[in-house]
N, CA, C and O atoms as a CHARMM CRD file, in Angstrom:
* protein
*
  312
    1    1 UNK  N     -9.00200  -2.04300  15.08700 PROA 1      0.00000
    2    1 UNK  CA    -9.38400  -2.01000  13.67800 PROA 1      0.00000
    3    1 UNK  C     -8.11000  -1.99400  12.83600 PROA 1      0.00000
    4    1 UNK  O     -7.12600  -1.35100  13.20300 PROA 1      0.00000
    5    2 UNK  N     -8.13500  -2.85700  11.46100 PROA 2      0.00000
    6    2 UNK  CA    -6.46300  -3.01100  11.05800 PROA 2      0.00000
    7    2 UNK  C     -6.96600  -1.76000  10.14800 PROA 2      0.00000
    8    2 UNK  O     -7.99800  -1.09400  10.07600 PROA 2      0.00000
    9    3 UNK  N     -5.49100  -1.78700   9.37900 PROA 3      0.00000
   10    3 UNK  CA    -5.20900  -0.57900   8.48500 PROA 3      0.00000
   11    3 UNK  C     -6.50800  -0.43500   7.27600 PROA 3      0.00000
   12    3 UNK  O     -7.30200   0.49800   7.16100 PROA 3      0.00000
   13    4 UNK  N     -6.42800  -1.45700   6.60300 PROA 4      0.00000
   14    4 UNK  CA    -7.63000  -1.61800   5.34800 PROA 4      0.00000
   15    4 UNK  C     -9.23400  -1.13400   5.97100 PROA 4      0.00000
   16    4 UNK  O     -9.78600  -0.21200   5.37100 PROA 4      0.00000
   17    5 UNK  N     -9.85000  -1.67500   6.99400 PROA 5      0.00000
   18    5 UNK  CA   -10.46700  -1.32400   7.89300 PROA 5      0.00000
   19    5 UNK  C    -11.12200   0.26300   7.85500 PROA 5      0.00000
   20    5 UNK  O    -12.21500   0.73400   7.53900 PROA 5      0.00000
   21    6 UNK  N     -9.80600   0.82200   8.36500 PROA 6      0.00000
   22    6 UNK  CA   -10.07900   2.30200   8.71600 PROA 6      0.00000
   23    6 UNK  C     -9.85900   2.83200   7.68500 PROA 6      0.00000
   24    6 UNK  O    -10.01000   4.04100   7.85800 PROA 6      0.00000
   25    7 UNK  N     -9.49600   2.55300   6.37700 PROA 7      0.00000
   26    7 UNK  CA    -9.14200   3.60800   5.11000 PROA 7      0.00000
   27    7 UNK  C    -10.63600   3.70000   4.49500 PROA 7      0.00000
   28    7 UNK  O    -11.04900   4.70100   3.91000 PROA 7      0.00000
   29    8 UNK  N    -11.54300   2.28300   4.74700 PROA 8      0.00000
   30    8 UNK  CA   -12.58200   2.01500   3.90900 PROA 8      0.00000
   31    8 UNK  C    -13.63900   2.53300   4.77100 PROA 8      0.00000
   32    8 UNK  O    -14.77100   2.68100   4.31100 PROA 8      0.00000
   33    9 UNK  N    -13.36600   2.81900   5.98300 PROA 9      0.00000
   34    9 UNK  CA   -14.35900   3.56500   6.78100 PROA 9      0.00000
   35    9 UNK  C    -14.33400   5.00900   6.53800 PROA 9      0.00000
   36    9 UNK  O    -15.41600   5.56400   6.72300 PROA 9      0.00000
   37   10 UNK  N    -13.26800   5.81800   6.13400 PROA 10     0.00000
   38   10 UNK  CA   -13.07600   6.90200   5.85100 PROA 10     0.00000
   39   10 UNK  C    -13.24100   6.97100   4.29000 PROA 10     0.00000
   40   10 UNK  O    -13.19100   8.17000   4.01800 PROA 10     0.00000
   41   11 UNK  N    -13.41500   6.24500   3.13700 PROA 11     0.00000
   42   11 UNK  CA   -12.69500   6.71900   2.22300 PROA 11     0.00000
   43   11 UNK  C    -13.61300   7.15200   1.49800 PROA 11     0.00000
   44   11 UNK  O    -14.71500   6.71300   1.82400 PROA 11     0.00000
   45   12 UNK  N    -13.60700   8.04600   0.38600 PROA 12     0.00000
   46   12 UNK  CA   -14.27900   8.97700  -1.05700 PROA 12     0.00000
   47   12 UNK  C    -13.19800   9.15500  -2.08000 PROA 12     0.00000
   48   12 UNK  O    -12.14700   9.79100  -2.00100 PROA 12     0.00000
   49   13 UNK  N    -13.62000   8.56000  -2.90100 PROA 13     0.00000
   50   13 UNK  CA   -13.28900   8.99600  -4.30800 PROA 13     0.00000
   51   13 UNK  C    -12.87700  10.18600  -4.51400 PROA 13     0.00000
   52   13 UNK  O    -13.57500  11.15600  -4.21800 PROA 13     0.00000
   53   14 UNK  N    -11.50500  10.31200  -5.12900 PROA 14     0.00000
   54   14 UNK  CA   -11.14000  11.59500  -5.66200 PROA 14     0.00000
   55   14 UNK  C    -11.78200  12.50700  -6.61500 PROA 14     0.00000
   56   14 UNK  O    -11.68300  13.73300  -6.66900 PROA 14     0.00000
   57   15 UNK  N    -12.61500  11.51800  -7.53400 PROA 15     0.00000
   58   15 UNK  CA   -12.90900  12.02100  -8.77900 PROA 15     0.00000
   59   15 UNK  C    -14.81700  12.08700  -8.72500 PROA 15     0.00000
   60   15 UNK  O    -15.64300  12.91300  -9.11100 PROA 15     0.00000
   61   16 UNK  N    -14.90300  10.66100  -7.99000 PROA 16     0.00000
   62   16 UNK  CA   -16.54300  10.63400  -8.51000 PROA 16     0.00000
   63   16 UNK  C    -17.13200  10.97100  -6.85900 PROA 16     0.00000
   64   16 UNK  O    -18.33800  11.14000  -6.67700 PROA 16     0.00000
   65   17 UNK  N    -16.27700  11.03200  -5.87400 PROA 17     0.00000
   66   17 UNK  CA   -17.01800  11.01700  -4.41600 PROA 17     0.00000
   67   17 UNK  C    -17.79000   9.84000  -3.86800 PROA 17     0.00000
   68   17 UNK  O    -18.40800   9.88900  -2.80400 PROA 17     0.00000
   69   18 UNK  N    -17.71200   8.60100  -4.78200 PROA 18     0.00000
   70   18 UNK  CA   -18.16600   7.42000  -4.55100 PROA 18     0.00000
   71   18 UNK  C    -17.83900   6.70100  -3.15800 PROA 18     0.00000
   72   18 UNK  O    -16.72800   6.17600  -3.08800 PROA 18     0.00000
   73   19 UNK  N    -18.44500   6.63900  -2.35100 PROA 19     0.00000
   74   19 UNK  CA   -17.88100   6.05700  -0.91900 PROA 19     0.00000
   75   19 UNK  C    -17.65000   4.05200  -1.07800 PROA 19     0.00000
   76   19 UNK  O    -17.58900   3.49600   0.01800 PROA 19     0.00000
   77   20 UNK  N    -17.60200   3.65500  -1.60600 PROA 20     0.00000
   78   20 UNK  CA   -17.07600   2.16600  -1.94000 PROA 20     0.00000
   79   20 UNK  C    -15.87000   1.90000  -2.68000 PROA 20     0.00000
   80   20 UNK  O    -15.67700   2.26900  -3.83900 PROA 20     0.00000
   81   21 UNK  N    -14.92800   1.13300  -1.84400 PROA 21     0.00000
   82   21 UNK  CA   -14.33900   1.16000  -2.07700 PROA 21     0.00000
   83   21 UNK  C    -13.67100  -0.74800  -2.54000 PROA 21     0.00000
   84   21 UNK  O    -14.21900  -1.80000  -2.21200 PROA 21     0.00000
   85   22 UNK  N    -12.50500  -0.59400  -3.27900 PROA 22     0.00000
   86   22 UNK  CA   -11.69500  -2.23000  -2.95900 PROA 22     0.00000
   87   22 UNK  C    -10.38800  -1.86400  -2.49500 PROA 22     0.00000
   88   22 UNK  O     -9.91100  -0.86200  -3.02700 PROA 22     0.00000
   89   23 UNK  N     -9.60300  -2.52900  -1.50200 PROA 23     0.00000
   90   23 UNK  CA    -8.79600  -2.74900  -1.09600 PROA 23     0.00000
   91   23 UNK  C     -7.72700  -3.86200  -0.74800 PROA 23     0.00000
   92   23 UNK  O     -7.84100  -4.76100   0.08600 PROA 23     0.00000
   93   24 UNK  N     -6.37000  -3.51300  -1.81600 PROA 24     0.00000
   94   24 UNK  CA    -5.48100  -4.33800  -2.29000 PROA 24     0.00000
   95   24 UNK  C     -4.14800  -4.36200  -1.62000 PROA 24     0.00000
   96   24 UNK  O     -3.71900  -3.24300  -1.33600 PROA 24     0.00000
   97   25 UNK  N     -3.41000  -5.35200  -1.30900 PROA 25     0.00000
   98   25 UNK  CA    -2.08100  -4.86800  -0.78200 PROA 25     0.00000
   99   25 UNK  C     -1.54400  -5.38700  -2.14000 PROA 25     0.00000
  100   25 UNK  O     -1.90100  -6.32600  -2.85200 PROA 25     0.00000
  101   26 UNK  N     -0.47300  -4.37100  -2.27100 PROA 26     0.00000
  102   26 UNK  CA     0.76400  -5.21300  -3.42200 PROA 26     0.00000
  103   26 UNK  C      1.95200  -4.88200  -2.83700 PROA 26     0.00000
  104   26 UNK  O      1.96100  -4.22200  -1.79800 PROA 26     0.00000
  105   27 UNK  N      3.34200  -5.39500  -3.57000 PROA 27     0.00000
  106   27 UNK  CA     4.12700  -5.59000  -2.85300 PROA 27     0.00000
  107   27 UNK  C      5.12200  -5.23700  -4.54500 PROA 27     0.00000
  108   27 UNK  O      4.74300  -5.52600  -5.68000 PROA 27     0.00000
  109   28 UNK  N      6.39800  -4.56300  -4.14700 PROA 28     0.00000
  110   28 UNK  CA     6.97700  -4.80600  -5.69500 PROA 28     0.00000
  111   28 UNK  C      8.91300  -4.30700  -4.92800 PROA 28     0.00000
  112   28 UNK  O      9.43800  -4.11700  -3.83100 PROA 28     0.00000
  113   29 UNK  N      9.39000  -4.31000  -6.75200 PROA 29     0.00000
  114   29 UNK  CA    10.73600  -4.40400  -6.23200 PROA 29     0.00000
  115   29 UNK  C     11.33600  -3.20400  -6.16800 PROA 29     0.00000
  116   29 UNK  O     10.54900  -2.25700  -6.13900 PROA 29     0.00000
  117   30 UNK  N     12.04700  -3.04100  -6.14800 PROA 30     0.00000
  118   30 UNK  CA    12.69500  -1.51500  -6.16400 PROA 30     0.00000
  119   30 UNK  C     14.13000  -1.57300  -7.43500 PROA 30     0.00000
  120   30 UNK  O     14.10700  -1.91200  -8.61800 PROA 30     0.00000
  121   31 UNK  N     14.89900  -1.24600  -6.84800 PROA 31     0.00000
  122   31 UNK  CA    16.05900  -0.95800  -8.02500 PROA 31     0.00000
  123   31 UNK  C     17.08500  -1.82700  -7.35700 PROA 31     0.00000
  124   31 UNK  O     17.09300  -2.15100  -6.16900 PROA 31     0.00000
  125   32 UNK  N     18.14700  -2.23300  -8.50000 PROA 32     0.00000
  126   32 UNK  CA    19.50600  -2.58400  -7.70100 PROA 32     0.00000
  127   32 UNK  C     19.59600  -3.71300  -7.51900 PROA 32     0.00000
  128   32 UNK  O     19.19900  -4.47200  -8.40300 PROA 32     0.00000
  129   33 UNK  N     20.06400  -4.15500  -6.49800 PROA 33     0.00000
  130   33 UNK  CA    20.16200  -5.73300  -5.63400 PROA 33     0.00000
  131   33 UNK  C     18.76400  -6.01600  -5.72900 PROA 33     0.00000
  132   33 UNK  O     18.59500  -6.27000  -6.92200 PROA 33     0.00000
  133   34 UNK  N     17.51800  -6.12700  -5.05600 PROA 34     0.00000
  134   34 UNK  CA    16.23500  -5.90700  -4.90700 PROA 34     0.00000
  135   34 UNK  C     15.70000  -6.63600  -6.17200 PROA 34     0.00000
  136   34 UNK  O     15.03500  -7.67100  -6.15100 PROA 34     0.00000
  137   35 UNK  N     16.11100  -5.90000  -7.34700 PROA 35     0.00000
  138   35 UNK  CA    15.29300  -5.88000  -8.46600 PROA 35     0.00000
  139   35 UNK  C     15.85700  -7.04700  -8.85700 PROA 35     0.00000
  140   35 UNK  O     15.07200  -7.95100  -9.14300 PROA 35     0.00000
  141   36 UNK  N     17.21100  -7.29300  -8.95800 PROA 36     0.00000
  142   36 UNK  CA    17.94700  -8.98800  -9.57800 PROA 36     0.00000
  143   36 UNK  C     17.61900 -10.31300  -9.08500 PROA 36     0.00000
  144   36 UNK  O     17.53300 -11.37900  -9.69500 PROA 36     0.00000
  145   37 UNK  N     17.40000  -9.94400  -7.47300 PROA 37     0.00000
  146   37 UNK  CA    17.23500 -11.08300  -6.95400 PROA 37     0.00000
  147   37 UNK  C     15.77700 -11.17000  -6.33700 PROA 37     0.00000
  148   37 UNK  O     15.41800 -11.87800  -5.39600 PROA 37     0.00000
  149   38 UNK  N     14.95000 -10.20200  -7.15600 PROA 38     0.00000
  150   38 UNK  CA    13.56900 -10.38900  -7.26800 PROA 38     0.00000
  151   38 UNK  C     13.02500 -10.55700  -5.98200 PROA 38     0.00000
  152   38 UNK  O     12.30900 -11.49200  -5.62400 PROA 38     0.00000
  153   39 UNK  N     13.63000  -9.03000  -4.90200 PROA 39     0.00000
  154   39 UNK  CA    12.73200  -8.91000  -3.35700 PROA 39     0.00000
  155   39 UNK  C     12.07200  -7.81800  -3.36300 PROA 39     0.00000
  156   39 UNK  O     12.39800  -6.63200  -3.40800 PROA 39     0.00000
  157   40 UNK  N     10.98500  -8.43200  -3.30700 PROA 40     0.00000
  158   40 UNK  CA     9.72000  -7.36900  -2.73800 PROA 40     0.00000
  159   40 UNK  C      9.40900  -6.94500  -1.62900 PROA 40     0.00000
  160   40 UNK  O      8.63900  -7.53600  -0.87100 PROA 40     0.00000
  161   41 UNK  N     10.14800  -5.51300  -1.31000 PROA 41     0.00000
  162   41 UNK  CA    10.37200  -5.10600  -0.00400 PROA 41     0.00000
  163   41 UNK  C      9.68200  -3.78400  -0.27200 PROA 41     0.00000
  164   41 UNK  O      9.49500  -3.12300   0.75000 PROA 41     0.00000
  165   42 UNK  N      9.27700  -3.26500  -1.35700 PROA 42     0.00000
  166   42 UNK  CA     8.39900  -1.94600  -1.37500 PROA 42     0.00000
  167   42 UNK  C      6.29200  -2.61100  -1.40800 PROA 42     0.00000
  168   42 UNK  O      5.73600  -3.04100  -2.41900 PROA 42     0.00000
  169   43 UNK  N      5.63300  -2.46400  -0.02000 PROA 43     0.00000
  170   43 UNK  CA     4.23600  -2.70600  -0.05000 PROA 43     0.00000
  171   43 UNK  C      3.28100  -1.55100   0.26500 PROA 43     0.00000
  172   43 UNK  O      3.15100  -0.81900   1.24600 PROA 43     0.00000
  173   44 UNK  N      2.62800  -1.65500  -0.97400 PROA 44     0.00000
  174   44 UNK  CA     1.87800  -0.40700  -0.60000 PROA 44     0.00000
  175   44 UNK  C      0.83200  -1.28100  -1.15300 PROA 44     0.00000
  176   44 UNK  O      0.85100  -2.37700  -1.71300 PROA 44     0.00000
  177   45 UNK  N     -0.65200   0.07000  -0.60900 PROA 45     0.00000
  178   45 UNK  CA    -2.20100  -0.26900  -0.37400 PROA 45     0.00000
  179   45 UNK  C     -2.59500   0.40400  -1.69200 PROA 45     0.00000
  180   45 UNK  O     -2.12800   1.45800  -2.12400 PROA 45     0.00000
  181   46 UNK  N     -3.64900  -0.46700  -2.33700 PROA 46     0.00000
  182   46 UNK  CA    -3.71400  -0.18300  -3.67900 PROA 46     0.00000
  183   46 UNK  C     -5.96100  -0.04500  -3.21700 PROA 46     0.00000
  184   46 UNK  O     -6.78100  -0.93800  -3.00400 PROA 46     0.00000
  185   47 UNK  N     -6.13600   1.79900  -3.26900 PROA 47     0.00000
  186   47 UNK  CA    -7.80100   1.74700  -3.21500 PROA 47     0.00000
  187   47 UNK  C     -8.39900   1.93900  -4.53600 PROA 47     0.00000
  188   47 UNK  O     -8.12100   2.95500  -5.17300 PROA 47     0.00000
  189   48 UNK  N     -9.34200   0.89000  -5.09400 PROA 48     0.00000
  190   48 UNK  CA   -10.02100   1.14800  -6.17900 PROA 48     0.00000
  191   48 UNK  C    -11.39300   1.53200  -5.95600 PROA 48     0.00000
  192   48 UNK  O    -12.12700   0.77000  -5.32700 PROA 48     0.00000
  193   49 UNK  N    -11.97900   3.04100  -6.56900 PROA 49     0.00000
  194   49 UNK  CA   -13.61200   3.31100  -6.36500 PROA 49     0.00000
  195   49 UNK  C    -14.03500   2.13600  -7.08000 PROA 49     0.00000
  196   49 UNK  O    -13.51400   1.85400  -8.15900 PROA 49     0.00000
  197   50 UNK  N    -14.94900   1.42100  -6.55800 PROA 50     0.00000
  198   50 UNK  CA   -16.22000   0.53100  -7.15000 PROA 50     0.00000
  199   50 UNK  C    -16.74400   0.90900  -8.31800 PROA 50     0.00000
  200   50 UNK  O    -17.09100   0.20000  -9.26300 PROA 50     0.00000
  201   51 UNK  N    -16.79900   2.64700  -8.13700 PROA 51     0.00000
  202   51 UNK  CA   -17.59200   2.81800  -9.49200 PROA 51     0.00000
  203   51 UNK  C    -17.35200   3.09600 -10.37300 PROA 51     0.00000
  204   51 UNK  O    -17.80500   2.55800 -11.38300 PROA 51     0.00000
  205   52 UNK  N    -16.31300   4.32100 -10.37500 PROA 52     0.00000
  206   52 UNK  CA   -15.12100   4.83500 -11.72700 PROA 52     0.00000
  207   52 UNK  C    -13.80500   3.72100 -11.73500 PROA 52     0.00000
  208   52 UNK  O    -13.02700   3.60500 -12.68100 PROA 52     0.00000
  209   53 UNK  N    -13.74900   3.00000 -10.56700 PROA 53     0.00000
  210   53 UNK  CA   -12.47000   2.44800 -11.01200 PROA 53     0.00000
  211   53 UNK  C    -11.04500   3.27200 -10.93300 PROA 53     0.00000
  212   53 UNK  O    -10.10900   2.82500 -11.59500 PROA 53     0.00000
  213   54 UNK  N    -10.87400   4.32200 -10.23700 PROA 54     0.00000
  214   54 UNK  CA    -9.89400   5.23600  -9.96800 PROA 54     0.00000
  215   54 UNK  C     -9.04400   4.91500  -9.13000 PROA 54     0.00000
  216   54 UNK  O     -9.55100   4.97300  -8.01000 PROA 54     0.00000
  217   55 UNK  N     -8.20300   4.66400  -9.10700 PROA 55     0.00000
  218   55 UNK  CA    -6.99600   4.04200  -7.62100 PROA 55     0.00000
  219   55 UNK  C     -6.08300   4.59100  -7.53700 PROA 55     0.00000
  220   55 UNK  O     -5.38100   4.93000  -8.49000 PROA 55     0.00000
  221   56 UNK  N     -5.83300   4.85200  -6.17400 PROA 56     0.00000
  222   56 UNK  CA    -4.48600   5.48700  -5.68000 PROA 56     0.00000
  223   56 UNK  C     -4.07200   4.27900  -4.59500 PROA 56     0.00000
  224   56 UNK  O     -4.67500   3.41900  -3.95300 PROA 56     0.00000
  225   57 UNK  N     -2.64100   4.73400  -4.77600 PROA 57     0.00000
  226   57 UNK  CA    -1.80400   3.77300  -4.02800 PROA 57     0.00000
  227   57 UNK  C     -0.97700   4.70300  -2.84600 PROA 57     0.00000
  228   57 UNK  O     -0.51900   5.82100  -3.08100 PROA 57     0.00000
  229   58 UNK  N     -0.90200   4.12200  -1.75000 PROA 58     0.00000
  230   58 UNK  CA    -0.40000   4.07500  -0.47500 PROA 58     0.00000
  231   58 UNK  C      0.97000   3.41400  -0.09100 PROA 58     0.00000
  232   58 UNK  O      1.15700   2.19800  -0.07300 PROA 58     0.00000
  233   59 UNK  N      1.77900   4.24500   0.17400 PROA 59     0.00000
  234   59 UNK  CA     3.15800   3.38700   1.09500 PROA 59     0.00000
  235   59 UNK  C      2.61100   3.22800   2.47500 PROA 59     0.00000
  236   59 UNK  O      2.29100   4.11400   3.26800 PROA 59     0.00000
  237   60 UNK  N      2.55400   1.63300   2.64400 PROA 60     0.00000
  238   60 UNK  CA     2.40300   1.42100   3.87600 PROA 60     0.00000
  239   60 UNK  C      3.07400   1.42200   4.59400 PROA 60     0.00000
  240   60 UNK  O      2.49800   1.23100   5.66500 PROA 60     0.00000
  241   61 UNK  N      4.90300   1.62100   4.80500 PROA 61     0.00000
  242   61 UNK  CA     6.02200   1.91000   5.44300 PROA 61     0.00000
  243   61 UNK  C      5.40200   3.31100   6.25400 PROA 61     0.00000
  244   61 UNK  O      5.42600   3.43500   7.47800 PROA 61     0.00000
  245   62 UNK  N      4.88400   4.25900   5.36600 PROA 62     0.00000
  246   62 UNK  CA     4.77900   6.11300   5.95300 PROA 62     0.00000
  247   62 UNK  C      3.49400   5.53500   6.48500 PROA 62     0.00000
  248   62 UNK  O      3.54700   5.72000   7.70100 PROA 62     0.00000
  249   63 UNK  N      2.12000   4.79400   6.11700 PROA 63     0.00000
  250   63 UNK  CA     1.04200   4.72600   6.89700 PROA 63     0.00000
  251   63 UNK  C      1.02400   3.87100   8.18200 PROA 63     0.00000
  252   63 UNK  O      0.02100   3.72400   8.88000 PROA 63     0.00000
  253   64 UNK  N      2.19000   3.34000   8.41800 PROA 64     0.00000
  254   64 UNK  CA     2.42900   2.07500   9.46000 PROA 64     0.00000
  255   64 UNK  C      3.62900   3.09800  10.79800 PROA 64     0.00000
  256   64 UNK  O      3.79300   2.93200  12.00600 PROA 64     0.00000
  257   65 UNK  N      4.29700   4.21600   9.70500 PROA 65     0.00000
  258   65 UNK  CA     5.14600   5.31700  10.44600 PROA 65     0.00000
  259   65 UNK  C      6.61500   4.60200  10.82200 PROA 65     0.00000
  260   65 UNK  O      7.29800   4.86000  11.81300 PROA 65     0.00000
  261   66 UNK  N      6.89300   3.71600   9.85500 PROA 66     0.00000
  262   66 UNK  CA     7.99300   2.98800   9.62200 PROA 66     0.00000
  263   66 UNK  C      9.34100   4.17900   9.42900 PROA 66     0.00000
  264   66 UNK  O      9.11900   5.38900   9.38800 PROA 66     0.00000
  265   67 UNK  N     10.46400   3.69700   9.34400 PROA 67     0.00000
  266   67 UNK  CA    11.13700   4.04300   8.71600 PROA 67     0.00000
  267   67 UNK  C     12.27200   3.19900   8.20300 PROA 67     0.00000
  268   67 UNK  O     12.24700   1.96900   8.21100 PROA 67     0.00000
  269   68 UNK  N     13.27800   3.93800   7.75300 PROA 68     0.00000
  270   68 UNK  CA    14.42900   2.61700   6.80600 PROA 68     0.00000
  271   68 UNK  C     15.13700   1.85000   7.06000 PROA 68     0.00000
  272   68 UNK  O     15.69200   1.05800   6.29800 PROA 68     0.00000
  273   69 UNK  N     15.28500   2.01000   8.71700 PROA 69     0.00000
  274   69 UNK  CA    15.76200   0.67700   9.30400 PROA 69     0.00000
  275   69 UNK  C     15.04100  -0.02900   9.69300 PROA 69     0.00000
  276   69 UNK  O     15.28000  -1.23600   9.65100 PROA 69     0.00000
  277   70 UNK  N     13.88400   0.46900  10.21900 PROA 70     0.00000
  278   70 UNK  CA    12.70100  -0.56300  10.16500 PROA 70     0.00000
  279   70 UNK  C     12.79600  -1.94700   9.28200 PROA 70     0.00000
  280   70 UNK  O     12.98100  -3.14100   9.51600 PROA 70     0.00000
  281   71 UNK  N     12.51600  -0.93700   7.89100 PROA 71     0.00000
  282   71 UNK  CA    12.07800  -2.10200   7.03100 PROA 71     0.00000
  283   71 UNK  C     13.30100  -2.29200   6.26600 PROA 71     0.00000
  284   71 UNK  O     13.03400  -2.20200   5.06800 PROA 71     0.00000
  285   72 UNK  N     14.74700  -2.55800   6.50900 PROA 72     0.00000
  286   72 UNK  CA    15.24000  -3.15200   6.39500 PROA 72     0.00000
  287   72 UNK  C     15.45800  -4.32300   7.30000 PROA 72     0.00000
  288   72 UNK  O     15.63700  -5.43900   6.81300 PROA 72     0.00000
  289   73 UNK  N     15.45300  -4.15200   8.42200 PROA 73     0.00000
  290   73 UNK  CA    15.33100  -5.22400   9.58500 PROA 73     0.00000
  291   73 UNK  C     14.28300  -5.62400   9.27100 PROA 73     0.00000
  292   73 UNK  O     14.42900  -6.84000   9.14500 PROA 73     0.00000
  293   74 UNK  N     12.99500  -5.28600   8.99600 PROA 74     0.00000
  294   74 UNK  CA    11.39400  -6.49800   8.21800 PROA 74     0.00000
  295   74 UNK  C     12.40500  -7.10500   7.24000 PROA 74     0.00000
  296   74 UNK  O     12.80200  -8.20100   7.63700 PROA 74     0.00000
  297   75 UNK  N     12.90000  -6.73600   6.15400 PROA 75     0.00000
  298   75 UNK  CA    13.16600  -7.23600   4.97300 PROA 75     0.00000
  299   75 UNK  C     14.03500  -8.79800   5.59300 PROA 75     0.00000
  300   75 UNK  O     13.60600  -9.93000   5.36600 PROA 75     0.00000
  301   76 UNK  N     15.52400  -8.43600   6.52900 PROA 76     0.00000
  302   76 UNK  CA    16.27800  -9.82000   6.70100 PROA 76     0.00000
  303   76 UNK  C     15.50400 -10.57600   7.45900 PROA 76     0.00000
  304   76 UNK  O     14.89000 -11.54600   7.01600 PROA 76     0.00000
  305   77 UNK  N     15.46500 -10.12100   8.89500 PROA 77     0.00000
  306   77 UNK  CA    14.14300 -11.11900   9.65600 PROA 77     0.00000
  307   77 UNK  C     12.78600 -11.36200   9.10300 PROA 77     0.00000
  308   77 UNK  O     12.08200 -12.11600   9.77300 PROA 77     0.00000
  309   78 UNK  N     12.52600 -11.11000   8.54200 PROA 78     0.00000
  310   78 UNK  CA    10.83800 -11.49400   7.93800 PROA 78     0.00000
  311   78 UNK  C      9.92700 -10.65700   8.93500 PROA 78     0.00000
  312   78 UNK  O      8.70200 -10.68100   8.81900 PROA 78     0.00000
């Protein structure tokens, strides 16, 4: 079962307890070098309740149990 999968099998609303969910990946830049030459190396999971519309976002680096050489080695090799 991939990651999106199991969040939406588990997930409830913070606010309304609504069990439906949407599930988004985004991807954005960080600071520095990154940000000039416009690399999107920070991706996190974006859950919206269906019903209030409430979303919290996820680093998928800490939910994948990555760390910073990891995803610097993702970032040059792809």
């Amino acid at each position: 079962m991939d990651l999106e999968h199991e969040i939406a099998s588990r997930y409830a609303c913070a606010k309304c307890r609504n069990q439906e969910v949407s599930i988004e990946r985004i991807a954005t830049t960080g600071t520095g070098l990154s940000r000039i030459f416009d690399i999107e190396h920070n991706v996190f999971i974006a859950c919206s309740c269906a019903s209030c519309r409430y979303t919290e976002f996820y680093n998928l680096e800490i939910l994948q149990g990555k760390d910073n050489l990891g995803a610097v080695l993702d970032l040059i090799f792809g």
